[in-house]
Structure formats: C-alpha cells, structure tokens
C-alpha positions as CSV (number, residue, x, y, z in Angstrom):
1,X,4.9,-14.2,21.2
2,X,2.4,-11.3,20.4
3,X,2.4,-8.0,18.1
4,X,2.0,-5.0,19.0
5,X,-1.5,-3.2,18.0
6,X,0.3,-0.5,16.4
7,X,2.7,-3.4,14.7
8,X,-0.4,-5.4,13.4
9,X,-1.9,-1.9,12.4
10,X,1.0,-0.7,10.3
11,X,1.1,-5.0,8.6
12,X,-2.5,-4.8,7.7
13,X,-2.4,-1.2,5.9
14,X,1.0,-2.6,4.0
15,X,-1.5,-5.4,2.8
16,X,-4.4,-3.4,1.8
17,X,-2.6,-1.4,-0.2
18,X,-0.8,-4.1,-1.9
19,X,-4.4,-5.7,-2.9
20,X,-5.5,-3.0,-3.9
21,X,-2.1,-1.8,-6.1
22,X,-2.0,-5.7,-7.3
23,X,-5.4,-6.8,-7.4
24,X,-7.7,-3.8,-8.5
25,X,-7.2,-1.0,-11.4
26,X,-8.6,1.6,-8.9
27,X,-6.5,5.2,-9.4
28,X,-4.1,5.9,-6.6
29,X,-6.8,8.4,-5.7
30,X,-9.2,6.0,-4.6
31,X,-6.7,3.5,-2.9
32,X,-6.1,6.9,-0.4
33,X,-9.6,7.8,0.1
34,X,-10.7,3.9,0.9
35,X,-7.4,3.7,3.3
36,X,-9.0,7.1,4.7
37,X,-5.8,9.0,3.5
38,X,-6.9,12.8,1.8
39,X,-3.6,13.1,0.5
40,X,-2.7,10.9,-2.3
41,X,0.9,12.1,-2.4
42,X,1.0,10.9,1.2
43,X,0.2,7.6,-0.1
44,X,2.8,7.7,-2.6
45,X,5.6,8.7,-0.6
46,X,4.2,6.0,2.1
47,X,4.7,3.3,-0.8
48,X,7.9,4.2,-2.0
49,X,9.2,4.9,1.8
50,X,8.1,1.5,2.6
51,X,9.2,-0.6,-0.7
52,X,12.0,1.8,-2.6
53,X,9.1,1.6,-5.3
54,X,6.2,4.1,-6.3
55,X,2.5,2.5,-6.5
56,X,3.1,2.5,-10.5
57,X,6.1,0.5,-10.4
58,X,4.6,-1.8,-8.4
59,X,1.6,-2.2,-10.1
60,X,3.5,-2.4,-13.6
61,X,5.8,-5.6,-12.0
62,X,3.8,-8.9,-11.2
63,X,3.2,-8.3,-8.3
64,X,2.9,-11.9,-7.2
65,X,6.1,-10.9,-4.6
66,X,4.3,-11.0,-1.8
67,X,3.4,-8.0,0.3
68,X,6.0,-5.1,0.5
C-alpha cells in the first residue's frame, strides 16, 4: 500500500526538522530558512502543533525518541 505525495511530503519535513533540532546547534532561524520557511515563528508553532512541544523543549530532552 502506497503514500500519498503530500503524506510522504509532510513525513520527510517532520524528519528534517527533527535532525536538525536533535542533531545540529543551528538557531531556529536557520532550521526555517534551510526548510525554506521565512517565518521562524511559523516553524515554531508548526513544531509545537505537531508534537505539544516547542523546538527548545525538544532540543533540551534526548531526543533519541524517534521523530515527532
């Protein structure tokens, strides 16, 4: 059984963002720009909409959870 594109889309910009929250020190800032957001409280609220959690909380946990 497939995905839909928009489906995969939406999985692999949940997983960039986690690398980059878990795996990198880059500011918030930077994390939108390379995700081609302008608006870094988009990304934010996109975070916290997605996992109850802001990017700071996140990052501040282990994150060895998996993606959110």
């Amino acid at each position: 059984m497939g995905v839909s594109p928009g489906t995969y889309r939406e999985w692999q910009r949940r997983h960039l963002i986690n690398n980059y929250l878990c795996k990198s020190d880059l500011p918030i800032k930077t994390i939108a720009v390379r995700m081609g957001i302008t608006n870094t409280a988009f990304l934010s609220t996109y975070v916290k909409r997605v996992t109850g959690k802001t990017p700071s909380a996140i990052r501040k946990e282990a994150c060895g959870g998996g993606d959110f």
